[in-house]
N, C-alpha and C positions, 0 to 999 in steps of 0.2 A: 504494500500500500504506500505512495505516494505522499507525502506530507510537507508543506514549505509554512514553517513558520517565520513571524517576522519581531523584529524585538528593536529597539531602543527608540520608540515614541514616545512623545512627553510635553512638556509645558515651556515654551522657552522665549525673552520677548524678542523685539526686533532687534538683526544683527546676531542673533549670539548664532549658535551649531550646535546641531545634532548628528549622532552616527548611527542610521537604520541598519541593523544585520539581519539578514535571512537566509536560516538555513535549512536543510534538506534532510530527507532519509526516505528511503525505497526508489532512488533513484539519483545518480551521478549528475551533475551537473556541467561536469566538465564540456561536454558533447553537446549543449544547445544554448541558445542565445538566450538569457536572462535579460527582463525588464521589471522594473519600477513603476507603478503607475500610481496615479493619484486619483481623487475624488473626494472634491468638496462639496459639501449641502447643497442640494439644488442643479449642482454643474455634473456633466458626464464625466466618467473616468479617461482620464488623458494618460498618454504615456509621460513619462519624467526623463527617463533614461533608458539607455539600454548597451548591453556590452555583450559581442559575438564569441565565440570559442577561442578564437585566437586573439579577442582581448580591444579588438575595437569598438573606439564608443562613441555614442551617440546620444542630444538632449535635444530637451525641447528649446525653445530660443528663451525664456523665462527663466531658465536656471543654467545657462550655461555661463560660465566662468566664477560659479557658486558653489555649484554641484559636482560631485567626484562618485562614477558609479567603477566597483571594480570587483575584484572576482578571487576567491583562494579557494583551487579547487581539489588541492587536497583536504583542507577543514570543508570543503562540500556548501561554502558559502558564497553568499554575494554582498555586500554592503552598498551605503548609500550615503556619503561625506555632505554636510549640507551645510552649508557657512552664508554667512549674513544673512540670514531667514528674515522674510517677510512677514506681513499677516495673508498675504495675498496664498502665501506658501499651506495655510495652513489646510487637511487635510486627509483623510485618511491614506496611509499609502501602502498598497501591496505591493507584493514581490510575482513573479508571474514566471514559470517555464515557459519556452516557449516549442512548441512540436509545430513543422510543417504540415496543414492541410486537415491537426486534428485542435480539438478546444486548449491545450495545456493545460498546467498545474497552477492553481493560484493558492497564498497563502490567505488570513482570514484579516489579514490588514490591524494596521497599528497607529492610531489617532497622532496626527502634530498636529498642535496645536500655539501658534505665536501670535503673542497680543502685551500689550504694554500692563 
């Protein structure tokens, strides 16, 4: 069975960081493109980030030169560096497998929240 949990979501105000980790079990992660995604009240869930097998990455224009998405795949994880947080940032955000052509694995998301 398949499982991605995500862990270091929290309370933090404007400007400060946070480090999302999400890890894995019943399945390697090494071998497929991991994403980040986010969803705020009201708004669809957007992608955040994303990092391919061999390690390259990709943001949304919103969090790029903020955000650091990267990958340890011998610990079977993925993390998520977030520095100068907004409120705009604020958000539930999962972690996501990604499989060509089938749904992937999602984890059950972990609340930021930034506010003064």
């Amino acid at each position: 069975q398949v499982q991605l949990v995500e862990s270091g979501g929290g309370i933090v105000q404007p400007g400060g960081s946070l480090r999302l980790s999400c890890s894995g079990s019943g399945i390697r992660f090494s071998g497929y493109p991991m994403v980040w995604y986010r969803q705020a009240p009201g708004n669809q869930r957007e992608l955040v980030a994303s990092i391919a097998p061999g390690g390259i990455t990709e943001y949304t224009s919103s969090v790029k030169g903020r955000f650091t998405i990267s990958r340890d795949n011998a610990r079977n994880t993925v993390s998520l560096q977030m520095n100068r947080l907004r409120p705009e940032d604020t958000a539930v955000y999962y972690c996501h497998l990604q499989l060509l052509g089938r749904p992937g694995y999602w984890g059950q998301g972990t609340q930021v929240t930034v506010f003064s």
